[in-house]
MARBA-3410 file (N, C-alpha, C, O; in Angstrom, 1 decimal):
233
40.2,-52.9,33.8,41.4,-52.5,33.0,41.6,-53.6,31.9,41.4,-54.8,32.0 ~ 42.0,-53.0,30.8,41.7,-54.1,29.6,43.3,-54.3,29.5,44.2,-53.4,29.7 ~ 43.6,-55.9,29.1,45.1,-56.6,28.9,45.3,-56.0,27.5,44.6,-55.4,26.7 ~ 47.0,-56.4,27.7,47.3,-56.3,25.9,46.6,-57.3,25.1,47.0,-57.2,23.9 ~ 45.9,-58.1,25.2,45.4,-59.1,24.2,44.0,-58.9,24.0,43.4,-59.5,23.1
43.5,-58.1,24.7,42.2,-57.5,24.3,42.3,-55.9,23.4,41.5,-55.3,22.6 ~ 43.8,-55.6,23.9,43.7,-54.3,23.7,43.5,-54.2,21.9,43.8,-55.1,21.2 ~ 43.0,-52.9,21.4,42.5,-52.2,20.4,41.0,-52.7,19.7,40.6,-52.6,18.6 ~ 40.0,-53.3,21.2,38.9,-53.2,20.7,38.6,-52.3,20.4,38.6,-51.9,19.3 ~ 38.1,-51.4,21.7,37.6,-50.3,22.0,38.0,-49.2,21.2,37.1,-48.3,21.0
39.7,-48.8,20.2,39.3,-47.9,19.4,38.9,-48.2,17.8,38.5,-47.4,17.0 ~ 39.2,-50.0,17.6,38.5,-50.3,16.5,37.0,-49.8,16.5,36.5,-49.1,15.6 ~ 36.4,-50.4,17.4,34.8,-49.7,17.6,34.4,-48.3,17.4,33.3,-47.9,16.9 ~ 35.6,-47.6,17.7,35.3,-46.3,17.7,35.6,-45.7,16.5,34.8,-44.9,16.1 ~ 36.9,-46.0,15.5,37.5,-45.8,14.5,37.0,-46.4,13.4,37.1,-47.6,13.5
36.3,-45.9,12.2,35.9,-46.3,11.0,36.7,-46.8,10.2,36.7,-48.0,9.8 ~ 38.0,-45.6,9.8,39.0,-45.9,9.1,40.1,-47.1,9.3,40.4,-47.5,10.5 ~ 40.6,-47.7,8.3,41.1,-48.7,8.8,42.8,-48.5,9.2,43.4,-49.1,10.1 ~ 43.1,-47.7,8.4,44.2,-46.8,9.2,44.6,-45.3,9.4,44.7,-44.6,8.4 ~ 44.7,-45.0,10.1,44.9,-43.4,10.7,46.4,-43.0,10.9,47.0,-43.7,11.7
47.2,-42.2,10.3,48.4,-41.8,10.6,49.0,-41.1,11.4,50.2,-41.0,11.5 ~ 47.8,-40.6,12.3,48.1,-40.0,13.5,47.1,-39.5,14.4,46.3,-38.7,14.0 ~ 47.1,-40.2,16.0,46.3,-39.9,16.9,47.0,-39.4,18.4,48.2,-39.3,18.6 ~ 46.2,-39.2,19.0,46.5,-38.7,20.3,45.4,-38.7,21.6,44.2,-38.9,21.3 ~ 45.8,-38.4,22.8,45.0,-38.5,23.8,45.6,-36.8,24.3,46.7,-36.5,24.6
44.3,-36.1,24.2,45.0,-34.9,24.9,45.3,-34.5,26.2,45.7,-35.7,26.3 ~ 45.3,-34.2,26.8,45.6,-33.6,28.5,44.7,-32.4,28.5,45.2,-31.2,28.5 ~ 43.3,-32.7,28.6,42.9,-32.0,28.6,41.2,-31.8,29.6,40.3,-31.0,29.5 ~ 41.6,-33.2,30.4,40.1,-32.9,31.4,41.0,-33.4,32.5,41.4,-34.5,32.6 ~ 41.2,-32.6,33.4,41.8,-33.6,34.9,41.1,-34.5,35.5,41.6,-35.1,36.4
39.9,-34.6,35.2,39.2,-36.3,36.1,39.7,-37.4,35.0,39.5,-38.6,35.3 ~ 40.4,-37.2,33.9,41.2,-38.3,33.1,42.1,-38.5,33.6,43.0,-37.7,33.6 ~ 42.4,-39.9,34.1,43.4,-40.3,35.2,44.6,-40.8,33.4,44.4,-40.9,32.2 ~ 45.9,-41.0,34.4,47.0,-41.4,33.5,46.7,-42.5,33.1,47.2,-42.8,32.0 ~ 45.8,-43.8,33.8,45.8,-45.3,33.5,44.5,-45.0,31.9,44.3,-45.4,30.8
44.1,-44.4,32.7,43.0,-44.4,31.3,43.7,-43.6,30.1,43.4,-44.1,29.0 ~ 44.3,-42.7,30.1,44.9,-42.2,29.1,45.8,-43.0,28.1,45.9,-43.1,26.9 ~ 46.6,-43.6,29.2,47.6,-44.9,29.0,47.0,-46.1,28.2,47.6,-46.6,27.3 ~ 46.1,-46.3,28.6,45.1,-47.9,27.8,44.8,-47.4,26.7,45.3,-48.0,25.7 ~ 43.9,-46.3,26.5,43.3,-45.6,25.1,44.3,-45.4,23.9,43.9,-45.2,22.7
45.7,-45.4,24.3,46.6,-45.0,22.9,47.2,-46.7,22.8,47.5,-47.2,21.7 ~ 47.4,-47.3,24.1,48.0,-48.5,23.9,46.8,-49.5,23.1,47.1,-50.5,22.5 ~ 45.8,-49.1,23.2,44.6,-49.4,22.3,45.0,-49.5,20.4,45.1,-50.2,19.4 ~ 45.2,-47.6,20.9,45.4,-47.2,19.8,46.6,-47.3,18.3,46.7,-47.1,17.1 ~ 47.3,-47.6,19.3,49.0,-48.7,18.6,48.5,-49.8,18.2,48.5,-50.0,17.0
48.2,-50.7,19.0,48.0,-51.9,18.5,46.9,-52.1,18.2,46.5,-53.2,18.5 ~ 45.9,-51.2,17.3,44.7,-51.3,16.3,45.6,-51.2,15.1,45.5,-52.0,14.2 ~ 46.6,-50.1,15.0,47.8,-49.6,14.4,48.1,-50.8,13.9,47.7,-51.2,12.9 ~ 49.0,-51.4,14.8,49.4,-52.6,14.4,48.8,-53.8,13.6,49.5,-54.4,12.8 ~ 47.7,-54.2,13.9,46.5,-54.6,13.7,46.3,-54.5,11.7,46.1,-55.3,10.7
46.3,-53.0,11.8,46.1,-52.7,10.4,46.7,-52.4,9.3,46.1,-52.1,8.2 ~ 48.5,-52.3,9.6,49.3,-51.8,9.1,50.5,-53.0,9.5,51.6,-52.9,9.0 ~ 50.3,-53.6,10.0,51.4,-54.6,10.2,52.0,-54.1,11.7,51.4,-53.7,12.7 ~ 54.1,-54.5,11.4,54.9,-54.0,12.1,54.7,-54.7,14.1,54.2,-55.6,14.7 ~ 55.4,-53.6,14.1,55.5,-53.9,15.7,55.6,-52.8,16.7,56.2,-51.8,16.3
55.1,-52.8,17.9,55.1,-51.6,18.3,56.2,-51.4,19.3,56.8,-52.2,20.1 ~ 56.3,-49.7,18.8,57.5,-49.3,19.5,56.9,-48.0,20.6,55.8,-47.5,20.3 ~ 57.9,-47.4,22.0,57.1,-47.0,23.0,58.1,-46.3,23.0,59.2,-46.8,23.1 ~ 58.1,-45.0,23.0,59.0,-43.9,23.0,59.0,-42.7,24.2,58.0,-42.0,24.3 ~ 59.7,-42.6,24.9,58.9,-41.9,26.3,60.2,-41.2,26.7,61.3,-41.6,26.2
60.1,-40.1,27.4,61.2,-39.3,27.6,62.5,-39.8,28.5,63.6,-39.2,28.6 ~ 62.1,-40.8,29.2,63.0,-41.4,30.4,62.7,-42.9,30.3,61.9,-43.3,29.3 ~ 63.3,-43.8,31.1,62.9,-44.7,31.3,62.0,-45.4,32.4,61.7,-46.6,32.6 ~ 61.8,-44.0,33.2,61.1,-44.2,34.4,59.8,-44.6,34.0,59.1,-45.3,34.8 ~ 59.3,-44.2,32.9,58.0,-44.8,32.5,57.5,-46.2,32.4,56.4,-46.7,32.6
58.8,-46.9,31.9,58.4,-48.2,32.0,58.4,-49.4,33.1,58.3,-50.6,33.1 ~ 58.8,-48.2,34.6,58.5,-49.3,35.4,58.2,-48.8,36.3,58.5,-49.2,37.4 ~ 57.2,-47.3,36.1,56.7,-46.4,37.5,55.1,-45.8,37.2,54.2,-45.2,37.9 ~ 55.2,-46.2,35.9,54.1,-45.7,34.7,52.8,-46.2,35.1,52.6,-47.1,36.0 ~ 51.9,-45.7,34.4,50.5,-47.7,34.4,51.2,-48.2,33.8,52.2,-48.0,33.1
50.6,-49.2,34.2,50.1,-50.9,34.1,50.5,-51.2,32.5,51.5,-51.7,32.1 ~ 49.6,-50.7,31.8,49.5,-51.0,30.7,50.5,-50.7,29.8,50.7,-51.3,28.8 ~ 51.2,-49.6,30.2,52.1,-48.7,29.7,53.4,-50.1,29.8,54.0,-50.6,28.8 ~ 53.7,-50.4,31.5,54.9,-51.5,31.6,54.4,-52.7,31.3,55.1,-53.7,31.7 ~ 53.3,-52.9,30.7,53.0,-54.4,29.9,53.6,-54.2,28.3,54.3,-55.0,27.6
53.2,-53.0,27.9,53.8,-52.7,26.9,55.6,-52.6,26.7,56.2,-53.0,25.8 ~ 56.2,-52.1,27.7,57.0,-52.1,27.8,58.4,-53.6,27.7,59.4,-53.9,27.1 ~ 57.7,-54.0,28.4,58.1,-55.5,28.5,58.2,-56.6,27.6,59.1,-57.4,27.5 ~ 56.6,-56.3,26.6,56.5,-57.2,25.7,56.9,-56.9,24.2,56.7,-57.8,23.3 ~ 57.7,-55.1,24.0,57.4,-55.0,22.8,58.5,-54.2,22.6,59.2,-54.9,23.2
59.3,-53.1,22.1,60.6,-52.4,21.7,60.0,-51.1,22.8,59.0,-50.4,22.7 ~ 61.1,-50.9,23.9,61.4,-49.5,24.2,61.8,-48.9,23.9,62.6,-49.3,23.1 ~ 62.1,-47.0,24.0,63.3,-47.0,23.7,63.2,-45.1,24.4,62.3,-44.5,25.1 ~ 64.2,-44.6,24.1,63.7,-43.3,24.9,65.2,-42.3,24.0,66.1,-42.9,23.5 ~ 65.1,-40.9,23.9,66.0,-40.3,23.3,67.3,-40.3,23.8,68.0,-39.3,23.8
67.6,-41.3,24.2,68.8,-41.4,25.0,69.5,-42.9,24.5,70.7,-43.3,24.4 ~ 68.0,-43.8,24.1,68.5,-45.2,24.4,69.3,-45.2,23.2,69.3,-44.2,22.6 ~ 70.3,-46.7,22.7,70.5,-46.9,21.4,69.8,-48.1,21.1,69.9,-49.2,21.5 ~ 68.9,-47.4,20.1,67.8,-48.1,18.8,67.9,-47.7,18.2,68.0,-46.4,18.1 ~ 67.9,-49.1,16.9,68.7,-48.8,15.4,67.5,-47.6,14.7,66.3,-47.8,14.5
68.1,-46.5,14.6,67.5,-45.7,13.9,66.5,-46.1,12.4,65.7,-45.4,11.9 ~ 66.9,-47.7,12.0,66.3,-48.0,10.6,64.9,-48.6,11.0,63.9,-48.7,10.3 ~ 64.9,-48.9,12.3,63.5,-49.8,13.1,62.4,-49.1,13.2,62.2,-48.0,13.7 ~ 61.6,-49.9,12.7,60.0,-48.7,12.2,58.6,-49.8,12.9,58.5,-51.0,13.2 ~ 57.9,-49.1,12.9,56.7,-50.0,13.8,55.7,-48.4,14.0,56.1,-47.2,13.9
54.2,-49.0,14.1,53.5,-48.0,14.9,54.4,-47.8,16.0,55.2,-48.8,16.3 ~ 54.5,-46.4,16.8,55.0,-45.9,17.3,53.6,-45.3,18.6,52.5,-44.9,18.3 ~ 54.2,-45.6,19.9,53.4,-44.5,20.8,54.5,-43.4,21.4,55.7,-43.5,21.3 ~ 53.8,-42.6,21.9,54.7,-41.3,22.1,54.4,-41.0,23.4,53.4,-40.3,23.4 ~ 54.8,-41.2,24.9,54.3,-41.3,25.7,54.7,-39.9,26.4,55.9,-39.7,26.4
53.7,-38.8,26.9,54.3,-37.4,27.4,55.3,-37.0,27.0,56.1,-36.4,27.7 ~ 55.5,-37.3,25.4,56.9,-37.1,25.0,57.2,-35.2,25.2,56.3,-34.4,25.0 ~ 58.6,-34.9,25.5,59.1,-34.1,25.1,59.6,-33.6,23.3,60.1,-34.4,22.6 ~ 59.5,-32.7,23.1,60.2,-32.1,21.5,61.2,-33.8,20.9,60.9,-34.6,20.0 ~ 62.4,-33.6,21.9,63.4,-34.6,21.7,62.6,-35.8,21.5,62.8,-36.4,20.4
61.7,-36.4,22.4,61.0,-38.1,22.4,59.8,-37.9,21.0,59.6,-38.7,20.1 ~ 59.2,-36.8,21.1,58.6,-36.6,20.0,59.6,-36.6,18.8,59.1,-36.0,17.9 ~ 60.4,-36.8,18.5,61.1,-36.5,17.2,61.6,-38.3,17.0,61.5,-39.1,16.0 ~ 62.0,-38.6,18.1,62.3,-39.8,18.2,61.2,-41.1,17.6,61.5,-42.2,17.1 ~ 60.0,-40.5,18.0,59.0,-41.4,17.9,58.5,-41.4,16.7,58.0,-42.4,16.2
58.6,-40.2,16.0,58.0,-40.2,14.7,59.3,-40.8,14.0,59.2,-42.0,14.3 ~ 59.9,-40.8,13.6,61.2,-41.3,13.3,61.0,-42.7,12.5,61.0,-43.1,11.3 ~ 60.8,-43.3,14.3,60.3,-45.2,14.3,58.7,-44.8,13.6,58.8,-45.2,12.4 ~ 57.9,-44.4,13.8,56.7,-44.3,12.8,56.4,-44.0,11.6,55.3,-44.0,11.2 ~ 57.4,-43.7,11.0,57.3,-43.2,9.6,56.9,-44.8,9.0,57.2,-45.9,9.4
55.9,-44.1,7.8,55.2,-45.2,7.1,54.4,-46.4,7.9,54.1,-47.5,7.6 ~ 54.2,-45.7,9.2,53.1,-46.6,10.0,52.3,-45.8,10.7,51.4,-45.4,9.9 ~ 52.2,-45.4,11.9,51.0,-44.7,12.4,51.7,-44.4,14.2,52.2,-45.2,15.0 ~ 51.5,-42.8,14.3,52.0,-42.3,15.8,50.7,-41.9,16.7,49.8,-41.1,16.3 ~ 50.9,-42.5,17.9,50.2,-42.0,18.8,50.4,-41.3,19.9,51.6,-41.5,20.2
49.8,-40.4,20.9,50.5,-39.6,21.2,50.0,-39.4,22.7,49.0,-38.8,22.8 ~ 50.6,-39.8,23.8,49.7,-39.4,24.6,50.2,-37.9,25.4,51.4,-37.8,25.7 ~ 49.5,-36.9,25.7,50.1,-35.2,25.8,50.1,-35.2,27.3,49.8,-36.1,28.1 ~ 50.6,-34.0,27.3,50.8,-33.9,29.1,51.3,-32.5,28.6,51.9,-32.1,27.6 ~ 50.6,-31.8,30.3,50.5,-30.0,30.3,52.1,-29.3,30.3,52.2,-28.0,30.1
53.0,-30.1,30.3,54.1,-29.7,30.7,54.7,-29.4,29.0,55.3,-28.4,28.8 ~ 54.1,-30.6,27.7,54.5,-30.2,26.3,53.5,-30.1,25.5,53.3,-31.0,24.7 ~ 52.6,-29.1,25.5,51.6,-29.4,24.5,51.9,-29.7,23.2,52.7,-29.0,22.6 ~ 50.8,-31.1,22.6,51.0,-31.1,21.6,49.7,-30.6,20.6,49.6,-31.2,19.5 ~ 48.5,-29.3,21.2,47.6,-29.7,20.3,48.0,-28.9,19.0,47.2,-28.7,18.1
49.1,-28.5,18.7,49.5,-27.7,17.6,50.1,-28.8,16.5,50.2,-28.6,15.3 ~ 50.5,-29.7,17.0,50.8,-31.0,15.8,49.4,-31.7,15.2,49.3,-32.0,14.0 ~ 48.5,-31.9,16.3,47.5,-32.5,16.3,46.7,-31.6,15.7,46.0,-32.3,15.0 ~ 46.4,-30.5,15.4,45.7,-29.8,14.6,46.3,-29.8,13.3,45.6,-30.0,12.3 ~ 47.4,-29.6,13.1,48.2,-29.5,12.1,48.0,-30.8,11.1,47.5,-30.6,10.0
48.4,-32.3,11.7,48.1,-33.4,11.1,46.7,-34.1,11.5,46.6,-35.4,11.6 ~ 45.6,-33.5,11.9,44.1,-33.6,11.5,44.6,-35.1,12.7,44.2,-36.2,12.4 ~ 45.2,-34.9,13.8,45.0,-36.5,14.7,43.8,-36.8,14.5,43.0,-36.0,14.0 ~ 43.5,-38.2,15.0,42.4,-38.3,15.5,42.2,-38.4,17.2,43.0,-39.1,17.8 ~ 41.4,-37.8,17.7,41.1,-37.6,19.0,40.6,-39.3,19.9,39.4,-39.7,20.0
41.4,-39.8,20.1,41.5,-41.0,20.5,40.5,-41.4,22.2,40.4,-42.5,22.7 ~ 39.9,-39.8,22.7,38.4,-39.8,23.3,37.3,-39.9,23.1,36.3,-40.4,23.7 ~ 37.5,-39.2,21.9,36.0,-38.6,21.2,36.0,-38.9,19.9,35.1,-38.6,19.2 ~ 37.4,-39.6,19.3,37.2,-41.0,18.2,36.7,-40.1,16.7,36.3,-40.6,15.6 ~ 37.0,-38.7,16.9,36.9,-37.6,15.4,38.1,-36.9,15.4,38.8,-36.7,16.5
38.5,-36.5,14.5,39.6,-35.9,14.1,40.2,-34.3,14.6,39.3,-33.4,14.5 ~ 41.1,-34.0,15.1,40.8,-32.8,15.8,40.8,-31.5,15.0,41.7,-31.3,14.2 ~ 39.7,-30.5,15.2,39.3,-29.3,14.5,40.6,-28.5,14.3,41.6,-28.6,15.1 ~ 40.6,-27.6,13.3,41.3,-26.8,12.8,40.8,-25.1,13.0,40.7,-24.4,11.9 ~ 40.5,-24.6,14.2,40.0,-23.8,14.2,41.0,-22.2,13.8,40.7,-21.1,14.4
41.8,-22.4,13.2,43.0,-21.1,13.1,42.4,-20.3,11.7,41.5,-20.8,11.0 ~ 42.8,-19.4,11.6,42.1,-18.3,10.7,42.9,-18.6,9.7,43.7,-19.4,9.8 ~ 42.6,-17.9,8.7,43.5,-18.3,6.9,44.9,-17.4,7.3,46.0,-17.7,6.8 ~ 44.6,-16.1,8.2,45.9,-15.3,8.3,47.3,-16.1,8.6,48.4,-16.2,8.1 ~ 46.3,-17.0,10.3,47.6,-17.5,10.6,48.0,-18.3,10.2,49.2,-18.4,10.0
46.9,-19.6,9.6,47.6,-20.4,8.5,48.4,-20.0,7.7,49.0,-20.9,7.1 ~ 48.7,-18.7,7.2,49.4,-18.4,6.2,50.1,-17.7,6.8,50.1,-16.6,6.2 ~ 50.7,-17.6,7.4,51.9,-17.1,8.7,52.6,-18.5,9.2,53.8,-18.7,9.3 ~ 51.5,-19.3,9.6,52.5,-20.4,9.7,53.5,-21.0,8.4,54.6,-21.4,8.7 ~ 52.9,-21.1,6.9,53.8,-21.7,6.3,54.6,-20.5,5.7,55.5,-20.6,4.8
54.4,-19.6,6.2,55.7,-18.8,5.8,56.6,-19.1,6.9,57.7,-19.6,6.9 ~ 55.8,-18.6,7.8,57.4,-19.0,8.7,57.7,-20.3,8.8,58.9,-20.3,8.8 ~ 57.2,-21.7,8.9,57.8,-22.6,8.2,58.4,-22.6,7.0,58.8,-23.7,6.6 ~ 58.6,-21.7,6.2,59.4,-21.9,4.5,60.5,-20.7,5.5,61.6,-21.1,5.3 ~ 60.6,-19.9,6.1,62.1,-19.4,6.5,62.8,-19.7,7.7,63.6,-19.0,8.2
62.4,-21.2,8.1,62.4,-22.0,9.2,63.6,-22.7,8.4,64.2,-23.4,9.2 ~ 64.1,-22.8,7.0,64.7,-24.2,7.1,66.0,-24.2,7.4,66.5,-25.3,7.3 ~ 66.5,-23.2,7.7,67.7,-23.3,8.7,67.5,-23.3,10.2,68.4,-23.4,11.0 ~ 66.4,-23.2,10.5,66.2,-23.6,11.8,66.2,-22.2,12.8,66.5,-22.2,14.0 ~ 65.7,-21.3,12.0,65.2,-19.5,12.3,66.8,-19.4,12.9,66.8,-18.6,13.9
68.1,-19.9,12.5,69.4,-19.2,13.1,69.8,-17.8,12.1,69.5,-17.7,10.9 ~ 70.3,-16.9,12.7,70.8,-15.7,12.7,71.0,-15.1,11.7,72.2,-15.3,11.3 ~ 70.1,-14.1,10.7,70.2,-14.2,9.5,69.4,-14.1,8.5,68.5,-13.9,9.3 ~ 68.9,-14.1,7.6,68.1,-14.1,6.8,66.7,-15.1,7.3,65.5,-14.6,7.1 ~ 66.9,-16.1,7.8,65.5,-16.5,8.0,65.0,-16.0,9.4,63.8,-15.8,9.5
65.7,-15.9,10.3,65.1,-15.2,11.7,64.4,-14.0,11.1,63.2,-13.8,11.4 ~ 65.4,-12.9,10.2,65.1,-11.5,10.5,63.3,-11.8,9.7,62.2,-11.5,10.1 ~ 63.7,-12.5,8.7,62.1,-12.4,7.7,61.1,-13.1,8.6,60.0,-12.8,8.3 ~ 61.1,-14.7,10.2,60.0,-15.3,10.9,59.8,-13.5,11.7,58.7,-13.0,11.5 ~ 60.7,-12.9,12.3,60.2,-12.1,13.1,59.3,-11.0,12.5,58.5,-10.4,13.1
59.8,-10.8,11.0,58.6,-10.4,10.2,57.1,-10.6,10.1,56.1,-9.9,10.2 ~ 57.2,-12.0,9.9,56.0,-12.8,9.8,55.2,-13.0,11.2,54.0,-13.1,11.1 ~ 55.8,-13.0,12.4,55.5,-12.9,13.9,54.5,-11.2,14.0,53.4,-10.7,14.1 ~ 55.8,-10.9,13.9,55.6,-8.8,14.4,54.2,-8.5,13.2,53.5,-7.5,13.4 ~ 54.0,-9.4,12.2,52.7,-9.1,11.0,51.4,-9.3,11.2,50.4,-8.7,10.8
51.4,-10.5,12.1,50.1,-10.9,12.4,49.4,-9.9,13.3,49.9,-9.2,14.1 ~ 47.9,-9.9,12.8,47.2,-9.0,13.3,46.7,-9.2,14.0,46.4,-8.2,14.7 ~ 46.2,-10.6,14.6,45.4,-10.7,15.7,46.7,-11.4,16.8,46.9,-12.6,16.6 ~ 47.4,-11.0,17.5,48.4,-11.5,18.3,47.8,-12.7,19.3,48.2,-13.7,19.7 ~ 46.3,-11.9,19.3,45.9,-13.1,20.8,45.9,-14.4,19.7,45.4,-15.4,20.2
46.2,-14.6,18.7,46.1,-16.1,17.8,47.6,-16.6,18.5,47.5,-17.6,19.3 ~ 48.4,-16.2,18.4,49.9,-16.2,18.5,50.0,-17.3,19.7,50.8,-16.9,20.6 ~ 49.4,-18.4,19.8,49.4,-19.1,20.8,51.1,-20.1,20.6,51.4,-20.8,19.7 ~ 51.9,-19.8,21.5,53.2,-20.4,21.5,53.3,-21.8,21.3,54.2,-22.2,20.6 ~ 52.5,-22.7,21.8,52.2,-24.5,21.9,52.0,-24.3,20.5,52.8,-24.4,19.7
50.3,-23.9,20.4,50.2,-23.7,18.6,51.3,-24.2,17.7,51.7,-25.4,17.3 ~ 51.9,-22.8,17.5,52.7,-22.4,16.6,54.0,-23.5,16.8,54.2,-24.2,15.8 ~ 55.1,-23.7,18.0,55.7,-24.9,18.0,55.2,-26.2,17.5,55.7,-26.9,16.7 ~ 54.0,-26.2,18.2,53.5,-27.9,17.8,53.3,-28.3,16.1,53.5,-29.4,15.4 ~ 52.8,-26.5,15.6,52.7,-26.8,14.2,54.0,-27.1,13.1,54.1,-27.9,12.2
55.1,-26.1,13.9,56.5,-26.6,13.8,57.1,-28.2,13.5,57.9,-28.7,12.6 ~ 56.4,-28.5,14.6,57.3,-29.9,15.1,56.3,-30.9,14.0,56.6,-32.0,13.5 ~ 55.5,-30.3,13.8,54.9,-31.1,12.3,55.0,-31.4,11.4,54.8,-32.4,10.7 ~ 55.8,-30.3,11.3,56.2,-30.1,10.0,57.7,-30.1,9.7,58.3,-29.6,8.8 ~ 58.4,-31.1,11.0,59.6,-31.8,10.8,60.6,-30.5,11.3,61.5,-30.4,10.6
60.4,-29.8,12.1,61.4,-28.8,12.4,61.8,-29.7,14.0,61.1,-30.3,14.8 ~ 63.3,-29.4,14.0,63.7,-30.4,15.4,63.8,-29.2,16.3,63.5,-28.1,16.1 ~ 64.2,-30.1,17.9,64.1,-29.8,19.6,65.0,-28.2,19.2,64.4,-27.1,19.4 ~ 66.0,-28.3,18.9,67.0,-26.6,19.1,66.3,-26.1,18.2,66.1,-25.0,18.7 ~ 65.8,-26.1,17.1,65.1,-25.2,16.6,63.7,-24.5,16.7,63.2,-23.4,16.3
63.1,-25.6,17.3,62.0,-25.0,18.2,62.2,-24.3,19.2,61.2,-24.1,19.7 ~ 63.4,-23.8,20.1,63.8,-23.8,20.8,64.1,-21.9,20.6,63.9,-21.0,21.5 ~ 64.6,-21.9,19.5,65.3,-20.5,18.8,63.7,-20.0,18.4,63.3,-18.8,18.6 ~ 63.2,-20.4,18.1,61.3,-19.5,17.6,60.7,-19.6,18.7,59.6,-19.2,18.8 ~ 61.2,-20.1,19.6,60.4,-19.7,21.1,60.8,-18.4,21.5,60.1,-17.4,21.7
62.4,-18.5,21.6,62.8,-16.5,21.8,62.4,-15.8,20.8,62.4,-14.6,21.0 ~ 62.0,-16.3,19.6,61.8,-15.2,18.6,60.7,-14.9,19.3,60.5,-13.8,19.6 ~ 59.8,-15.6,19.5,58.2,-15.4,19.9,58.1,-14.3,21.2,57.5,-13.3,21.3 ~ 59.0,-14.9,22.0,59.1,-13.8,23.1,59.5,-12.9,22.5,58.4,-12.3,22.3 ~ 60.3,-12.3,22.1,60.9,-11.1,21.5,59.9,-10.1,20.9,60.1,-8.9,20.9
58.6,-11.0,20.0,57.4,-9.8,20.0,56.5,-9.8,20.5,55.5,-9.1,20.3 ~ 56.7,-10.5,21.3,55.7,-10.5,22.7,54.1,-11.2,22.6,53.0,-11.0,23.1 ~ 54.9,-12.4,21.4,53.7,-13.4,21.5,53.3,-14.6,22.2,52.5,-15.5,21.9 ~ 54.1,-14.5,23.2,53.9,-15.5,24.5,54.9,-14.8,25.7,55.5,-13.8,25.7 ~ 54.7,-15.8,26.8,55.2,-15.8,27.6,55.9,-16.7,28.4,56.5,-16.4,29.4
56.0,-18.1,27.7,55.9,-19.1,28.0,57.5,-19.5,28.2,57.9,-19.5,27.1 ~ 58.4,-19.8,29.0,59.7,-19.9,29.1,60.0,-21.2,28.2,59.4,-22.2,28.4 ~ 61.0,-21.2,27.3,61.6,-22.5,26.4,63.0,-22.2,26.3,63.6,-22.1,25.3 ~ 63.8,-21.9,28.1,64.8,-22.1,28.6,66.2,-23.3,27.5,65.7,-24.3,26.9 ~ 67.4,-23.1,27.3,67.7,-24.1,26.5,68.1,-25.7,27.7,68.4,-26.9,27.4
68.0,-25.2,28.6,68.3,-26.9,29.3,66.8,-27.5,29.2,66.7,-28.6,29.8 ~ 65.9,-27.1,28.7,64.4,-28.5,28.5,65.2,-28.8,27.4,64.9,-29.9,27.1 ~ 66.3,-28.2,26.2,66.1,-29.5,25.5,67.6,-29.9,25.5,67.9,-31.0,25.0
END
């Protein structure tokens, strides 16, 4: 296991560019244990750091992470700004940012502190994030290339519509009735992937309650299934 004072060889090696604005580790092989997922973005911050200045900040949904987590995770924690959507940190404090299994809420939190530096992200099955990560071209902090955009021009063009009637936040009204438009239009429904479509959301700066309201819209035409109950957020 590699210390914080070695950490961000391994993705400088792997990373050309000298800064990246946004990466992630996905959740997406289960022989990928949490310690290794954990080292690869804590890598990946402080290469961040490394290349853009600042200091790094560790954004996680609870605080349980920083002292039940890996290793690496509560070395980080210890030595550098925590903070969780709960904690009070000054909203003006900016640093590469890691995003640890964040939720909508810690994800909003974390980009926040990362604006004008670089977020990393590590996912977990419970919130997918490959719909942000597609959206902002991450870089795939396993396989060290940028992650594919494989969505059709339709739905790309269903997403920024319904992102342009999103900006009230799809409430009751003129922008709901015209997203459920845009939902009920698409032709290929099996696209209509709910993570997708939220993740692409949360990209594009739409917050936790309003992702929350295009999840029922989504159910409502029966393009997922996926429960986005209002106590997750």
């Amino acid at each position: 296991m590699i210390g914080l004072s070695e950490a961000g060889a391994t993705v400088g090696a792997m990373i050309k560019s000298e800064v990246f604005a946004a990466a992630w580790v996905p959740d997406d092989d289960p022989e990928r244990s949490w310690d290794e997922a954990a080292q690869r973005a804590v890598d990946g911050v402080l290469e961040q750091v490394g290349s853009a200045g600042g200091s790094p900040i560790l954004v996680t949904p609870t605080q349980t992470q920083w002292h039940s987590g890996p290793e690496i995770l509560r070395q980080l924690a210890s030595r550098y700004t925590a903070t969780t959507p709960t904690s009070r940190l000054r909203f003006g404090e900016r640093g590469p940012s890691l995003a640890y299994v964040p939720d909508y809420r810690a994800f909003e939190v974390a980009s926040l502190h990362a604006r004008d530096y670089g977020l990393v992200v590590v996912e977990s099955q419970s919130w997918r994030m490959h719909g942000w990560a597609t959206e902002v071209q991450a870089i795939d902090l396993v396989t060290g290339r940028g992650t594919p955009d494989n969505r059709s021009e339709v739905l790309r063009d269903g997403l920024e519509r319904l992102h342009f009637y999103g900006n009230n936040g799809w409430t009751r009204g003129f922008g709901q009735t015209q997203a459920l438009g845009v939902l009920s239009g698409l032709p290929d429904q099996a696209e209509l992937d709910q993570d997708m479509v939220l993740g692409c959301m949360l990209a594009k700066g739409h917050h936790a309650a309003a992702l929350n309201r295009l999840g029922h819209l989504m159910r409502n035409v029966g393009g997922a299934s996926r429960c986005l109950c209002p106590c997750r957020f």
